[in-house]
ZAMARGU-4260 file (C-alpha; in steps of 0.2 Angstrom, whole numbers, plus 5000, padded with zeros to 4 digits):
<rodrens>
0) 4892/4548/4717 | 4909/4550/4709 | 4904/4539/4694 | 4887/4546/4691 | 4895/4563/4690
5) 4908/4555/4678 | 4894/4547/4669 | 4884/4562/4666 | 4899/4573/4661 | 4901/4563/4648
10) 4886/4560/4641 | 4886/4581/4640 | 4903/4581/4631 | 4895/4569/4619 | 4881/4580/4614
15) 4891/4593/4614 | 4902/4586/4604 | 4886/4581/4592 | 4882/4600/4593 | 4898/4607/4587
20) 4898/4594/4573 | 4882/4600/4568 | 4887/4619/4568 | 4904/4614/4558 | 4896/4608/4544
25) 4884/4620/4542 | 4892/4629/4529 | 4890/4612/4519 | 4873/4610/4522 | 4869/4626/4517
30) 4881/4624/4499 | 4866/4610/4494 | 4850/4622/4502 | 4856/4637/4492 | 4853/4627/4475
35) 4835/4631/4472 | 4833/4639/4486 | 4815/4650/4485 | 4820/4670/4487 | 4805/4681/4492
40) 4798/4695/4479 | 4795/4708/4494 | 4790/4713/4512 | 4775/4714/4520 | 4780/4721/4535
45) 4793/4729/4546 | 4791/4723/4563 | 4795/4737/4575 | 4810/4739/4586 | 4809/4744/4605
50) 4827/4746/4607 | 4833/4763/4612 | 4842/4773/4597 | 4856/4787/4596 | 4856/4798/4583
55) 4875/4803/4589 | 4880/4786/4585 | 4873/4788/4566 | 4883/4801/4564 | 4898/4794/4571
60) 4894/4778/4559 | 4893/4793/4544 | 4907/4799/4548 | 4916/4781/4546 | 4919/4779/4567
65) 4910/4765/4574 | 4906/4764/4592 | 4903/4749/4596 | 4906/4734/4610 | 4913/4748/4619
70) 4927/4753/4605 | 4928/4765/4593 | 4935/4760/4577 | 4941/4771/4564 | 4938/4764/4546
75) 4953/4770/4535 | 4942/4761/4519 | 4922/4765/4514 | 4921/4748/4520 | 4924/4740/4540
80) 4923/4723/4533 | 4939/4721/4526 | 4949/4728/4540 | 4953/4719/4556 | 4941/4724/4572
85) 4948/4727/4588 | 4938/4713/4596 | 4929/4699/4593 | 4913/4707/4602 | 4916/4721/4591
90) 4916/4711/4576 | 4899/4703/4583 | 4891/4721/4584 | 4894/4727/4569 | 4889/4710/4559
95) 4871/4712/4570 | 4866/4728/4561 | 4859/4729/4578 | 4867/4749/4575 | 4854/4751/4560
100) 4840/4758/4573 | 4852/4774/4577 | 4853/4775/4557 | 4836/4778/4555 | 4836/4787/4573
105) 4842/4801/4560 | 4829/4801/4547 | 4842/4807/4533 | 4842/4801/4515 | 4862/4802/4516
110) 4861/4793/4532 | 4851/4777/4524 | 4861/4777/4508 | 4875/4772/4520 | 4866/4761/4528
115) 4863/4752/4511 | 4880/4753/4505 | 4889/4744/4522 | 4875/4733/4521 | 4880/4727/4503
120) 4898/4728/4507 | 4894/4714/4520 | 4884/4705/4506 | 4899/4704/4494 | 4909/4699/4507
125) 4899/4688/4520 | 4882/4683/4512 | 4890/4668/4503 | 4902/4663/4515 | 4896/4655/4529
130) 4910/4659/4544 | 4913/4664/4559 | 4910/4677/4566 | 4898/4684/4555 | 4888/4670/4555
135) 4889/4664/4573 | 4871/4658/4577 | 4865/4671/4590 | 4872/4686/4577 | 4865/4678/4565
140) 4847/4678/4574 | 4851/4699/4579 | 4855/4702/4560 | 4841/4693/4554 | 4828/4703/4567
145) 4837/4720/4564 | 4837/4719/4544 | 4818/4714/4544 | 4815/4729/4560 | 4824/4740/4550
150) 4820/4737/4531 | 4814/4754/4528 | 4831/4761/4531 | 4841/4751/4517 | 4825/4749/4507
155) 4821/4765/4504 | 4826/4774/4486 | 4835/4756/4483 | 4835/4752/4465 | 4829/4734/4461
160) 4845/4724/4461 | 4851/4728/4479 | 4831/4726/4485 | 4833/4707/4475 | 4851/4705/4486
165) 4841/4710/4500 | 4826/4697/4497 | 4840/4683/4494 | 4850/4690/4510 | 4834/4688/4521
170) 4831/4669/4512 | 4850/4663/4516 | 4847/4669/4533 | 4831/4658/4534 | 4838/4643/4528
175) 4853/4643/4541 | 4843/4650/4555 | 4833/4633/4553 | 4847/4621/4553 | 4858/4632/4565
180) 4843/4630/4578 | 4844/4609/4578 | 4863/4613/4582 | 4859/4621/4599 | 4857/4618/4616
185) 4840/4626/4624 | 4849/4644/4625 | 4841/4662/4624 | 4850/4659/4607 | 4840/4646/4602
190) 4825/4656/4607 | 4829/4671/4597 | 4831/4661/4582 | 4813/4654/4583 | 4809/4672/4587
195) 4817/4677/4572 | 4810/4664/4561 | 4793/4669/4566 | 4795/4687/4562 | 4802/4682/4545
200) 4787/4672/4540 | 4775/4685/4543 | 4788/4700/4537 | 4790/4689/4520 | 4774/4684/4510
205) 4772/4666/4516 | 4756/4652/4518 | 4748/4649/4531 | 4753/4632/4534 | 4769/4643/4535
210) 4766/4654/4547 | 4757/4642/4559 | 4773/4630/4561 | 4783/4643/4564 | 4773/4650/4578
215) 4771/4632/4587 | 4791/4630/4587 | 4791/4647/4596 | 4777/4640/4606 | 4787/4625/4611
220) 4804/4636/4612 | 4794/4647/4627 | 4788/4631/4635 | 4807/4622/4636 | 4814/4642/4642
225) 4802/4651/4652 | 4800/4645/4668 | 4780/4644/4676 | 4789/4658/4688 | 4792/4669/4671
230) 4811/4668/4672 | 4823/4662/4660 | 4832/4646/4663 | 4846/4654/4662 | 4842/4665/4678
235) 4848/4678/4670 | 4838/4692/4676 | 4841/4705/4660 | 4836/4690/4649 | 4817/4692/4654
240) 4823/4710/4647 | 4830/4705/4631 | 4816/4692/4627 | 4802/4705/4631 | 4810/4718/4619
245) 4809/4705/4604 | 4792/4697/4610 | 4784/4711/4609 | 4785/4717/4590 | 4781/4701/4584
250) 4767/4701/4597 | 4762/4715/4589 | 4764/4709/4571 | 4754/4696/4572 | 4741/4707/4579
255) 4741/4720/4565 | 4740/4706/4553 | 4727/4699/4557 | 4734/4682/4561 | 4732/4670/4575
260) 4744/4674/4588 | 4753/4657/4592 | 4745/4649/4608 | 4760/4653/4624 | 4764/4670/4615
265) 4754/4679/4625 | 4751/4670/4641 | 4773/4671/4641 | 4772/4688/4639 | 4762/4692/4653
270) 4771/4679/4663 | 4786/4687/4660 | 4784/4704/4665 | 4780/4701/4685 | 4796/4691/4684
275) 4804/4707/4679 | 4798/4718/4689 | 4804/4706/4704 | 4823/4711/4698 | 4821/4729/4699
280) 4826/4738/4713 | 4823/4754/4720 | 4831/4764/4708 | 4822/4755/4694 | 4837/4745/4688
285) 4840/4725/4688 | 4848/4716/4699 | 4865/4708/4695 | 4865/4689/4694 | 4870/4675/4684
290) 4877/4685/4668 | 4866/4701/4670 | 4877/4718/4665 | 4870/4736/4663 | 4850/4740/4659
295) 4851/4756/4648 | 4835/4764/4657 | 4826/4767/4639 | 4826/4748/4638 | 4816/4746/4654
300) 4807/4758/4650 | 4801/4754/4633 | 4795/4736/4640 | 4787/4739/4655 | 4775/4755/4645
305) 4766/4739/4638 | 4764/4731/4654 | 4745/4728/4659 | 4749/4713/4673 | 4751/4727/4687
310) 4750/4720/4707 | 4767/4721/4717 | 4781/4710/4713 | 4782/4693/4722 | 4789/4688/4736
315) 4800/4673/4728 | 4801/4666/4711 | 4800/4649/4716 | 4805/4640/4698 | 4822/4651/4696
320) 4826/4648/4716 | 4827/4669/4721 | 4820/4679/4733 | 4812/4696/4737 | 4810/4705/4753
325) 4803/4720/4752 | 4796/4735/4766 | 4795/4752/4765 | 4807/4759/4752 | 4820/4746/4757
330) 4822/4730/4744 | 4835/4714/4744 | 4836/4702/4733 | 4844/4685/4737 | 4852/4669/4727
335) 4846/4654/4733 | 4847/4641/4718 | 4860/4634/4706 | 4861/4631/4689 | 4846/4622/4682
340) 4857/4608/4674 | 4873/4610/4668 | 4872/4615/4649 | 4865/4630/4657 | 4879/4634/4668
345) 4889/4640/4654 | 4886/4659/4660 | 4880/4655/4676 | 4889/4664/4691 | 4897/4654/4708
350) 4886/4667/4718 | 4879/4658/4729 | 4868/4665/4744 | 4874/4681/4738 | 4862/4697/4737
355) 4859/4713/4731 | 4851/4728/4742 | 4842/4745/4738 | 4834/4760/4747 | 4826/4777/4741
360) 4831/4779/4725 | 4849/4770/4726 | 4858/4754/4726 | 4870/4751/4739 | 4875/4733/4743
365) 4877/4724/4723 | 4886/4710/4715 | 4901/4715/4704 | 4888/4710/4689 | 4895/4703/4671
370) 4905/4715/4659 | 4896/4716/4644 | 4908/4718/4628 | 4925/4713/4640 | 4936/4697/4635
375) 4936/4682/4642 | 4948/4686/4656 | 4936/4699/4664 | 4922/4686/4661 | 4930/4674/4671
380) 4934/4684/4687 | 4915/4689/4686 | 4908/4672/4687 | 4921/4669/4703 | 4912/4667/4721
385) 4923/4683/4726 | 4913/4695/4713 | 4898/4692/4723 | 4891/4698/4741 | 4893/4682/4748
390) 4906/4672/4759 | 4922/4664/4751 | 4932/4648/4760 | 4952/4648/4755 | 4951/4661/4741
395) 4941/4648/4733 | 4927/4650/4723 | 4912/4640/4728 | 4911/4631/4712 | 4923/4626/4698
400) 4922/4634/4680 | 4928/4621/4668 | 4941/4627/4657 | 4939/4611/4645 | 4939/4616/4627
405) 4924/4604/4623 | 4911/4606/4637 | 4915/4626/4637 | 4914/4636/4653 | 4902/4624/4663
410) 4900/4627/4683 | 4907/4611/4691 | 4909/4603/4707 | 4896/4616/4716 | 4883/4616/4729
415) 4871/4598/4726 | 4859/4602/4742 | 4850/4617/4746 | 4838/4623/4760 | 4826/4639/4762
420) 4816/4645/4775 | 4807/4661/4774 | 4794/4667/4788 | 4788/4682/4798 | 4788/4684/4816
425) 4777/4692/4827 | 4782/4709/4824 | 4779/4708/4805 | 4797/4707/4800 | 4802/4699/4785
430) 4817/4683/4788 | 4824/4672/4777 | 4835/4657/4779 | 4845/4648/4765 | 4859/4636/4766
435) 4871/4627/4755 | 4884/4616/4755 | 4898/4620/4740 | 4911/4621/4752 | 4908/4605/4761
440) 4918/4595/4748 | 4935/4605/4746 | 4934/4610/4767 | 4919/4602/4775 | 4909/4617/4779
445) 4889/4621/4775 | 4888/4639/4771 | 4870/4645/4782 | 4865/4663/4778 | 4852/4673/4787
450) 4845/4690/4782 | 4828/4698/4794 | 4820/4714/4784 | 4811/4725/4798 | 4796/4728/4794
455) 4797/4746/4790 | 4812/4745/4781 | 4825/4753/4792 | 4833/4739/4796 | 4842/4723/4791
460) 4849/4710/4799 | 4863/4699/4796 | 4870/4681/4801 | 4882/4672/4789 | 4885/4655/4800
465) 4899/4639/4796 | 4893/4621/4803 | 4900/4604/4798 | 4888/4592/4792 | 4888/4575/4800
470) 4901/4567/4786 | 4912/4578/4783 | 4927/4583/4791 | 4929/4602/4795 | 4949/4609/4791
475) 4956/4626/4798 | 4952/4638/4781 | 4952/4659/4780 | 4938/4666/4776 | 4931/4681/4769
480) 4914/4689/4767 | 4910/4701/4755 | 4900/4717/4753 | 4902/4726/4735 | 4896/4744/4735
485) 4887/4751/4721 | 4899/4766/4714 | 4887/4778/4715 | 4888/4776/4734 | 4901/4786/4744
490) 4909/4773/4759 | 4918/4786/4778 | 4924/4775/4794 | 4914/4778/4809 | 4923/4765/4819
495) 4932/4748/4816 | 4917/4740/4816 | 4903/4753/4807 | 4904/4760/4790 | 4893/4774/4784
500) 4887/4775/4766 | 4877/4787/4758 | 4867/4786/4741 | 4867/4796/4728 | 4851/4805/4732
505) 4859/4808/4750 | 4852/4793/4760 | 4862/4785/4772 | 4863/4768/4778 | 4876/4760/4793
510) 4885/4745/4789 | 4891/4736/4808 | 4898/4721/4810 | 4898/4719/4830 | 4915/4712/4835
515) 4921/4711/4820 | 4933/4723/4809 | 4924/4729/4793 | 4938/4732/4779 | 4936/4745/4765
520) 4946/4739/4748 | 4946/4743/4730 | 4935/4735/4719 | 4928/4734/4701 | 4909/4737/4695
525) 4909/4724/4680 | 4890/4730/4676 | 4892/4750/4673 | 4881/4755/4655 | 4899/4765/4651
530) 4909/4750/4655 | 4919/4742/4670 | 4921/4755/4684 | 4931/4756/4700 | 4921/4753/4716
535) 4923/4749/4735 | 4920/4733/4745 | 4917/4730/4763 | 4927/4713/4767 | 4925/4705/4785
540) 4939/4692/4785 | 4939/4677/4798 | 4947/4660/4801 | 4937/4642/4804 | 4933/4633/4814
545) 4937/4649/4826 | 4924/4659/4821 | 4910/4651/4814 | 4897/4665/4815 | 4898/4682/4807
550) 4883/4694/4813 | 4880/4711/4803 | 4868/4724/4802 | 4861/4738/4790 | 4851/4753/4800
555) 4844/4769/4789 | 4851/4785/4798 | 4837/4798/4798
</rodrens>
């Protein structure tokens, strides 16, 4: 086992090694495409963008303050681009021009004329050089999508010389986007690249022949990524989101155009939409696994008003290994899988067994979730086993995040073996039993979790149970399971054992853990739209092999 695993680990670091290669001398290869390379007298189109704007933004952006990756930078100059940023994810947002929908959010002749003059800036400065971070693939991809989304805004009152640089822009970004894609490994990345190669040969006057090869790389780019379930193989929950909100236009595109839509276009779409309604909870929002941050409401919003696949949400997504129990107004979601092989584990989360829980119109029991524009620090400590309402051994997380500079932040050494059972008894109520066994190599314990929804939703119980397999060797370890409260929700002691919490719509909910002493600590919300909060966590600490079974409950008070 030990040898296969050394094996495979490196044949990754050899690809990955072939990949970074690849990327690195992409500024080469594109030195020989740009001799000759074909620049595009117009646009046909302007795909539209469902992304929620801010007019407030625009004239923060007119006023020379950028808000952005949760900073707000100051310009001293007419021109961002020759100043240092105060993050590298800032620096990322502002070479997306993602911010270009809250320029024309504001519909002002001012407002697009400076639009068109940071957008030449970055021309002058970045459209020759190919560096990072302007030309990381996956900005590369944004910025391609939001120039052609928005080319009305820059384009508008242009005088023919920057609508030329504009055309040769949108060519370079072609070029690249091509080789860039054969430097990749099958990421959400690489999908918005083919995305956006799509979209650029129907936005830009191209031949058929054209059109129809881009749109059967798209097709086989959702075939390798979307999962027969509808999720993404990250099992990222908010990437059905982000996909969806790019889908959708060029859906649409091709439709108005009158051109064949390309084969797994549609049939993904619909496909993906009762995946995503099996993340929302009760307050309408995603759940928080495996990379997912905040869902700006708009968003959701936008995507699911073109949803026509209707019905409930399933009971389990069988391909991305999660599951769904629902009754009443009462909805958990639960982890039962692992990466789907390890070049996707890169933002994968040790979370394992851990779920999320919702009632009314709140969410009370959550994982921490992923910072969205937070440095690499925070990013860590939200893939840990600890950021997730799950059960750690020895302060441990249940598997290992590779800090090798090559393979990048893989999840190593985790759970191999999973089981699942889901049934309903004779009174209708909903169980379901997982088990793995990521601790069994560092202290010899399967971690079994069992979770029973009542069949009107008032109740749930818990049973969190430690067993040592037949070849392994259990040691005495501490443990501790974790509960991580939503913010919104406002935690008072009845007793040692039970804790109250009531939503923010005034429903109230008992946590008990019979026998056991329920803690209240501090905690951090990682997944908050205005960025990282404080929070609360219940925490139930115990020692194996003494006690190997921790029962809890969750009753609705009336």
């Amino acid at each position: 086992m030990l040898l296969a695993e050394r094996r495979r680990r490196l044949a990754l670091g050899l690809t990955e090694a072939q990949r970074r290669l690849c990327r690195r001398l992409l500024p080469v290869r594109m030195l020989a495409t740009k001799i000759g390379m074909t620049v595009p007298e117009r646009l046909v189109v302007a795909p539209t963008d469902l992304r929620a704007a801010d007019p407030f933004i625009a004239q923060e952006i007119m006023a020379g303050r950028f808000p952005l990756a949760g900073r707000l930078f100051e310009t001293e100059e007419d021109n961002p681009f020759l100043e240092p940023l105060p993050s590298r994810a800032f620096a990322e947002r502002l070479h997306s021009f993602a911010w270009l929908r809250h320029i024309r959010a504001l519909r002002k002749d001012e407002a697009r004329a400076q639009a068109r003059h940071l957008l030449n800036a970055w021309i002058q400065i970045h459209g020759r050089k190919i560096a990072v971070p302007a030309w990381e693939p996956h900005v590369a991809a944004e910025r391609m999508i939001s120039l052609l989304s928005h080319s009305p805004v820059v384009l508008h009152g242009a005088e023919s010389g920057f609508y030329r640089r504009f055309m040769r822009c949108i060519a370079c970004h072609r070029q690249f986007l091509r080789k860039a894609a054969a430097c990749l490994p099958p990421t959400e990345t690489r999908l918005r690249i083919h995305i956006a190669l799509a979209m650029a040969s129907l936005a830009i006057p191209s031949p058929e022949k054209l059109i129809r090869r881009e749109g059967a790389r798209l097709d086989r780019e959702l075939e390798l990524q979307i999962l027969p379930d509808g999720g993404h193989v990250s099992r990222n929950p908010r990437a059905a989101l982000e996909i969806l909100l790019d889908l959708l236009p060029l859906r649409q595109t091709y439709i108005n155009l009158g051109y064949d839509v390309p084969q797994k276009l549609i049939p993904t779409i619909d496909r993906i939409y009762p995946a995503l309604r099996f993340f929302r909870h009760q307050d309408g929002d995603l759940a928080l696994f495996n990379g997912a941050s905040a869902t700006p409401a708009a968003e959701l919003s936008a995507v699911l008003r073109y949803d026509e696949t209707g019905g409930k949400p399933f009971k389990a997504l069988p391909h991305c290994h999660y599951h769904r129990l629902t009754a009443g107004e009462t909805t958990i979601l639960v982890d039962t899988g692992r990466p789907l092989s390890p070049d996707l584990s890169r933002g994968a989360h040790a979370g394992y067994l851990c779920f999320e829980f919702s009632a009314g119109r709140s969410r009370f029991i959550v994982n921490a979730g992923a910072p969205k524009f937070a440095g690499r620090s925070y990013r860590q400590l939200s893939r840990a086993t600890a950021a997730h309402s799950t059960v750690t051994l020895g302060e441990t997380s249940s598997a290992r995040i590779a800090t090798s500079r090559l393979l990048g932040p893989l999840l190593l050494d985790g759970a191999e073996d999973f089981s699942v059972q889901r049934w309903e008894d004779a009174y209708g109520n909903d169980w379901l039993k997982a088990s793995h066994d990521g601790y069994v190599a560092p202290f010899g314990y399967v971690h079994q979790r069992e979770i029973g929804l009542a069949a009107k939703g008032h109740k749930i119980k818990g049973h969190d149970h430690f067993f040592v397999p037949d070849d392994a060797d259990g040691k005495a370890v501490s443990g501790t399971a974790r509960f991580h409260i939503h913010p919104s929700v406002m935690l008072s002691r009845i007793d040692a054992e039970t804790i109250s919490m009531e939503g923010a719509d005034g429903e109230v909910w008992l946590f008990t853990a019979p026998g056991l002493e329920v803690g209240i600590e501090e905690d951090v919300f990682f997944a908050d739209v205005s960025g990282m909060r404080p929070s609360q966590q219940l925490v139930i600490d115990f020692d194996l092999p003494g006690t190997s079974d921790l029962r809890w409950m969750l009753k609705q008070q009336v």
